[in-house]
C-alpha positions in Angstrom: 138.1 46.7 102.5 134.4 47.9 103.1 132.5 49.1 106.0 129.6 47.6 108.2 126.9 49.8 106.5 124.2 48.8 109.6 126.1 51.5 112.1 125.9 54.2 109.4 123.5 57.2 109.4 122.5 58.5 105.7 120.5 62.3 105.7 119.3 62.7 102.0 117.7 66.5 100.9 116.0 67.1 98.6 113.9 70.0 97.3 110.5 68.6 96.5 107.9 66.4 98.5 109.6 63.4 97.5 106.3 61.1 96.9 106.5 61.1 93.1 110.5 61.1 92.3 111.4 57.8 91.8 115.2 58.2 91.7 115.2 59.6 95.8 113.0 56.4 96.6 114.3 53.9 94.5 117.8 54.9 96.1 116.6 55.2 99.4 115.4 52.1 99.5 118.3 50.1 97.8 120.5 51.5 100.7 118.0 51.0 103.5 118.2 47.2 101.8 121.8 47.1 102.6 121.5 47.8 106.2 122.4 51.4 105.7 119.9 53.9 108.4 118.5 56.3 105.7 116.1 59.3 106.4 115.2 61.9 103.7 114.5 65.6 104.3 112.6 67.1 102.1 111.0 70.4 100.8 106.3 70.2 100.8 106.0 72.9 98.2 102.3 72.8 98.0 101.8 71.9 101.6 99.9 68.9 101.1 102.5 66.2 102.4 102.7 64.4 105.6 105.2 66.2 107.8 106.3 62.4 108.8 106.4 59.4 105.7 106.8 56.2 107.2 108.3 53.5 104.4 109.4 50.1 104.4 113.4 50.8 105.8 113.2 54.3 105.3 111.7 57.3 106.6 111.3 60.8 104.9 110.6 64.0 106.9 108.2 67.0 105.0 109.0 70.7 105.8 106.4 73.5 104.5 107.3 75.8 102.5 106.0 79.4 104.1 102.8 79.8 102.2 104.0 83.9 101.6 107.0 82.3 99.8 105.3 80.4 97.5 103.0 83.4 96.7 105.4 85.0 95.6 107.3 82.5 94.0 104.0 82.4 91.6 104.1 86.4 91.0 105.1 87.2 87.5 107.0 90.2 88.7 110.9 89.0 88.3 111.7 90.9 91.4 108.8 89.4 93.6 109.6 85.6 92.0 113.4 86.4 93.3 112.1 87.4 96.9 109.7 84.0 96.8 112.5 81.3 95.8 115.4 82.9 98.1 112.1 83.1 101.1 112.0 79.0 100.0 115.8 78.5 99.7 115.9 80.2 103.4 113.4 78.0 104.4 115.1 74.6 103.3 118.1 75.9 104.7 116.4 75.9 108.6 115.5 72.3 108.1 118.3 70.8 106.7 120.0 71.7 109.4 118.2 69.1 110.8 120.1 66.3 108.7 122.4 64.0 110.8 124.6 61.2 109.7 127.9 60.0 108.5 127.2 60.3 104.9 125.3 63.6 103.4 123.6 63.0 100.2 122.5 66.4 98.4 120.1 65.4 95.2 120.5 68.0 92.7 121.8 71.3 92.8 119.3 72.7 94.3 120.1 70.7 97.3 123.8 70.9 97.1 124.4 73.9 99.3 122.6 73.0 102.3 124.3 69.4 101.6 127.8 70.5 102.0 127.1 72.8 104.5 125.5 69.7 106.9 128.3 67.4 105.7 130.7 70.2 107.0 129.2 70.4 110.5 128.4 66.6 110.9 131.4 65.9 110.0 130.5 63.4 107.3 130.7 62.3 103.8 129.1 64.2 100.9 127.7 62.2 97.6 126.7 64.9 95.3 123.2 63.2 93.2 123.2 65.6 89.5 119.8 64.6 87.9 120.9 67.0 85.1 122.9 69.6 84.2 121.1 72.2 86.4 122.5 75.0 85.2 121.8 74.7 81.9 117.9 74.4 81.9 117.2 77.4 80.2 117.4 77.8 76.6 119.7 79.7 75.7 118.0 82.2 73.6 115.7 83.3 75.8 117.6 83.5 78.9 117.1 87.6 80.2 120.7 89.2 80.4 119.9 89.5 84.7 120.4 85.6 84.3 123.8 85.4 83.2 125.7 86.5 86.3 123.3 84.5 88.9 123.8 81.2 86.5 127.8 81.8 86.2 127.6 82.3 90.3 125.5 78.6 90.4 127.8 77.2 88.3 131.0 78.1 90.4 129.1 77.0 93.2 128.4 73.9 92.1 132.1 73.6 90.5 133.7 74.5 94.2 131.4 71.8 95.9 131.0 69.1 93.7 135.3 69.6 93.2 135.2 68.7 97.4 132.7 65.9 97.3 133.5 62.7 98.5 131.3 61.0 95.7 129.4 62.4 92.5 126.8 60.7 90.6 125.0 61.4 88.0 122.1 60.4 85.1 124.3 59.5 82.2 127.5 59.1 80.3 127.4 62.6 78.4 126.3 64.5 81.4 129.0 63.0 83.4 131.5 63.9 80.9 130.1 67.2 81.0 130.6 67.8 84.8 133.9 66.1 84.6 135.1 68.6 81.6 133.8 71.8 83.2 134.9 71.2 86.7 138.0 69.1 86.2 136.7 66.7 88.2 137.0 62.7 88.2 134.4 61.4 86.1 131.3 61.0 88.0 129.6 57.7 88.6 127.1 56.7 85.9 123.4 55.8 87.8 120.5 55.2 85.0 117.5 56.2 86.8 116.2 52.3 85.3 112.4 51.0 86.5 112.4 48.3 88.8 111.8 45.1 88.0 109.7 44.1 90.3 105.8 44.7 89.6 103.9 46.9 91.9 100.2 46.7 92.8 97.9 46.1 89.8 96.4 49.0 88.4 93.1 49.3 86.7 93.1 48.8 82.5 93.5 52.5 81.0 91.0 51.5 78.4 88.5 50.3 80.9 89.0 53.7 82.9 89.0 55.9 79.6 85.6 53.9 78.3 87.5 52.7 74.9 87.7 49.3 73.2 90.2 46.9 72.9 90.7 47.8 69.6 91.2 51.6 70.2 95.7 52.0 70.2 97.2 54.4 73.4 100.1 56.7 72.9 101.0 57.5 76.6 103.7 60.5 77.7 104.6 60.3 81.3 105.7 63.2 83.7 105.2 66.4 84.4 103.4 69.1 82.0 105.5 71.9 81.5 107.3 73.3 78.9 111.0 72.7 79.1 112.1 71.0 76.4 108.5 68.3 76.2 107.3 68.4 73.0 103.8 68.3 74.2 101.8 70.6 72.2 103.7 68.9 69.1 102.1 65.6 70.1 98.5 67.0 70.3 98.7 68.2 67.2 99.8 64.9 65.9 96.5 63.4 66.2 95.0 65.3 63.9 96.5 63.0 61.0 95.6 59.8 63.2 92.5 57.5 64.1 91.5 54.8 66.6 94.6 56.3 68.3 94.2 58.0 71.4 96.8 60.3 73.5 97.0 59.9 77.1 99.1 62.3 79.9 99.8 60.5 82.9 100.7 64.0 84.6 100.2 66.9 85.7 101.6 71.0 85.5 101.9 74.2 84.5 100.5 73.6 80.9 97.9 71.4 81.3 94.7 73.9 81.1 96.8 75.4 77.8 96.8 71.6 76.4 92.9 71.2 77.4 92.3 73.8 75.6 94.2 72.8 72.0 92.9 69.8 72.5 89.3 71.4 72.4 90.1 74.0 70.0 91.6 70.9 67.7 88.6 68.7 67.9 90.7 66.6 69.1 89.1 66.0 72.9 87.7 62.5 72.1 91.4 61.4 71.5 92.9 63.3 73.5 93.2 62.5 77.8 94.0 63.9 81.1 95.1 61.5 84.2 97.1 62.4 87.3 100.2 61.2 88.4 100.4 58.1 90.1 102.3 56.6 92.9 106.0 55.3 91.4 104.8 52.2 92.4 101.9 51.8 90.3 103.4 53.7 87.4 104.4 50.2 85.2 101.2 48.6 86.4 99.5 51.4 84.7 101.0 52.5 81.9 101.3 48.9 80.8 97.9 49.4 79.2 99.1 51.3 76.6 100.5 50.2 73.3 103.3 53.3 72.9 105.0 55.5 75.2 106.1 59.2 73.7 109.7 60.0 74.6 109.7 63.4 72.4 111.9 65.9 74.1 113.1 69.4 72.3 116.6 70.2 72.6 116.0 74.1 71.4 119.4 75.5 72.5 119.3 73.9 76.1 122.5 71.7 76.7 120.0 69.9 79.4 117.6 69.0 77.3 120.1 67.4 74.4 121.6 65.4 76.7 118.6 64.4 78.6 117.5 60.5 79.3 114.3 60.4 80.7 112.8 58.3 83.6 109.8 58.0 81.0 112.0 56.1 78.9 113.2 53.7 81.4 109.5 53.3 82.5 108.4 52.4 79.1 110.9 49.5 78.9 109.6 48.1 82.1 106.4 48.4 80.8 107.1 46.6 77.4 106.3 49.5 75.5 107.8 50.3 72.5 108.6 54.2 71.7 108.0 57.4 69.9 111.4 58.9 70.8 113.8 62.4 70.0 116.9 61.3 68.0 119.2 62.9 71.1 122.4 61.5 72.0 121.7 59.5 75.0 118.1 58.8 74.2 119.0 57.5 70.6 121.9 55.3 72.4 119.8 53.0 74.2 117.0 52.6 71.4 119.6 52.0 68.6 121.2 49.6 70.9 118.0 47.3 71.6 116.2 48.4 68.7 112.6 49.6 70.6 111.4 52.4 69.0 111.0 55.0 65.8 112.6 58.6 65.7 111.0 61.4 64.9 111.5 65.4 64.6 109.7 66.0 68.1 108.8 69.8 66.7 107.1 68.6 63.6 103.8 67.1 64.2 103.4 65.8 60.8 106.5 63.7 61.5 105.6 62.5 65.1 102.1 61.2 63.3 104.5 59.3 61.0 106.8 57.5 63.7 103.4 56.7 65.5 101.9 55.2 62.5 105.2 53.4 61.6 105.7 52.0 65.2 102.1 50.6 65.3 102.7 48.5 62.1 101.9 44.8 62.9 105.4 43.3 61.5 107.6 46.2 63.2 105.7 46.1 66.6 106.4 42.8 66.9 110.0 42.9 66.8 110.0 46.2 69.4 107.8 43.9 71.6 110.5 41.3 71.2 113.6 43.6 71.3 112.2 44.5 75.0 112.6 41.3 76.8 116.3 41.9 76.4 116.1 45.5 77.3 113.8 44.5 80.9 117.1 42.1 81.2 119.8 45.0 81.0 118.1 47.8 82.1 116.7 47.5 85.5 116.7 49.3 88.6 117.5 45.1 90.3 120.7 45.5 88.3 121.3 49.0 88.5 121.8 49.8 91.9 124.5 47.7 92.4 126.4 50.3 91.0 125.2 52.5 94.3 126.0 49.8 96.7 129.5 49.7 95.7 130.0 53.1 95.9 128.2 54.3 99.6 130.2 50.8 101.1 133.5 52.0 100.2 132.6 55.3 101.5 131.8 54.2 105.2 135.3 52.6 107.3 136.1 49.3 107.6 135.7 47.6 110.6 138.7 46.9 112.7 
């Protein structure tokens, strides 16, 4: 038997201002849909949220971070970085203490902590959200010896929690097998972080707004600009062996002034393009302009990144847009199975040039285009979530 989910509270935390991840909103929403009274609490790390975000069945709730925090935070010094996160972890810890509800959901690890320790006082239910294996970001290589007993700590801390969970969820099949096998733990439930179905507002033709013609071809790579694991300087230097193609970044981070500046030093700034983020809900709308999506990740020694599956992935499917894509486990999965895309060696530029060239051949593009339909079928956030509902309405008790 199930529960009544309209008489249950859910408190979700999360570390970062929430607008722009698509997983905490898409879920949010599916469980507001079922009746379910969901708030989110969650971390304004460049203080430019509203403290109060008003959606449609939800609301989520913005703390600040302490602006000396996140100076610090940005120091180089290792010590002064240290001082700045633990001054931010301290900081979400004072507001989640906030959270109210029967059921406790902690996205990430970062979260996890605080999530436990507010399922413990409210007395409710904890689902554990692992958007990746957290404690493996780092390559492995260049991880400084101070990191090894601070990572072991996280990962017996996240072992010790996740093991006392009521529910644990995660991105994908490898990943779930991983926390299973390392924490001898059930094996989590498997939530695909799929695109919704269901359009959003109509967004403005990216060649109109980038002043090209409908003959010029778009390569697009969505999400942030950093450099764990995206092979993004890879794909600039693609372009040097390609014409009437242009690159766009739908993004924005650490790297982006170092890409302007390849781009520049390349030649290549008349192909190459710069756009911010926008809203999840115009995401498909926009990147449906483009003829190719770039799903090029780098392993390099990071367990994380080799069994990664990308929401950029899962957008470019919703957006009928055949791919560019890493030959990883998970990622080569899905496009083997529906047949969208071309591999390539994401470190090799010379090869990503290939794989674009050999996507954007007439006959071949054609059958990717086709091969999608079925893929927007299967793969969709409509479908998807169903797998959430089941799980939060056997967590709440059945009416008597």
């Amino acid at each position: 038997m199930v529960g009544d989910p309209k008489s249950s509270k859910v408190s979700m935390l999360v570390t970062n201002e929430v607008t722009h991840d698509s997983r905490v909103l898409k879920e949010a929403a599916a469980l507001a849909g079922l009746g379910f009274q969901v708030t989110i609490l969650g971390l304004d790390r460049k203080g430019t949220s509203p403290l109060v975000d008003e959606r449609e069945g939800f609301v989520a709730y913005h703390c600040r971070e302490w602006r000396f925090g996140r100076w610090l935070r940005n120091r180089r010094s290792l010590p002064l970085n240290f001082l700045g996160k633990a001054l931010k972890a301290l900081r979400f810890f004072l507001f989640s203490c906030k959270a109210k509800g029967d059921i406790i959901h902690a996205h990430d690890l970062d979260a996890l902590p605080f999530g436990f320790l507010a399922a413990r006082r409210c007395r409710a239910k904890l689902v554990y959200d692992s958007h990746e294996l957290a404690v493996e970001q780092w390559v492995q290589g260049a991880r400084p010896g101070s990191f090894t007993v601070p990572i072991t700590m996280l990962s017996r801390l996240e072992g010790y929690i996740a093991s006392r969970a009521d529910a644990v969820i995660t991105v994908n099949e490898s990943i779930a097998q991983e926390l299973a096998r390392r924490y001898l733990i059930a094996p989590p439930l498997i939530l695909r972080n799929c695109a919704s179905r269901q359009e959003g507002r109509r967004a403005p033709s990216l060649k109109n707004l980038l002043g090209l013609s409908l003959q010029d071809r778009i390569v697009i790579h969505t999400g942030d600009l950093n450099p764990r694991g995206r092979a993004l300087r890879e794909l600039i230097l693609a372009f040097r062996d390609l014409s009437g193609i242009h690159l766009v970044f739908l993004g924005e981070g650490p790297m982006e002034k170092e890409l302007e500046e390849l781009a520049r030093k390349e030649g290549l700034e008349s192909m190459v393009h710069f756009l911010k983020p926008v809203l999840p809900e115009d995401l498909i709308s926009t990147i449906a302009g483009a003829d190719l999506a770039a799903v090029t990740i780098k392993p390099h020694g990071s367990l994380n990144n080799l069994y990664s599956l990308p929401n950029k992935l899962f957008e470019a499917i919703a957006a009928g847009l055949p791919v560019v894509a890493s030959d990883l486990p998970e990622i080569g999965k899905l496009v083997r199975a529906y047949e969208i895309g071309v591999f390539c060696q994401p470190h090799d530029p010379k090869d990503v040039a290939r794989a674009i060239k050999e996507a954007l051949d007439p006959e071949r593009y054609r059958a990717f285009k086709a091969n999608l339909k079925q893929a927007q079928e299967e793969l969709n956030w409509e479908r998807e979530s169903q797998k959430l509902a089941d799980v939060y309405l056997h967590l709440i008790p059945a009416q008597r």
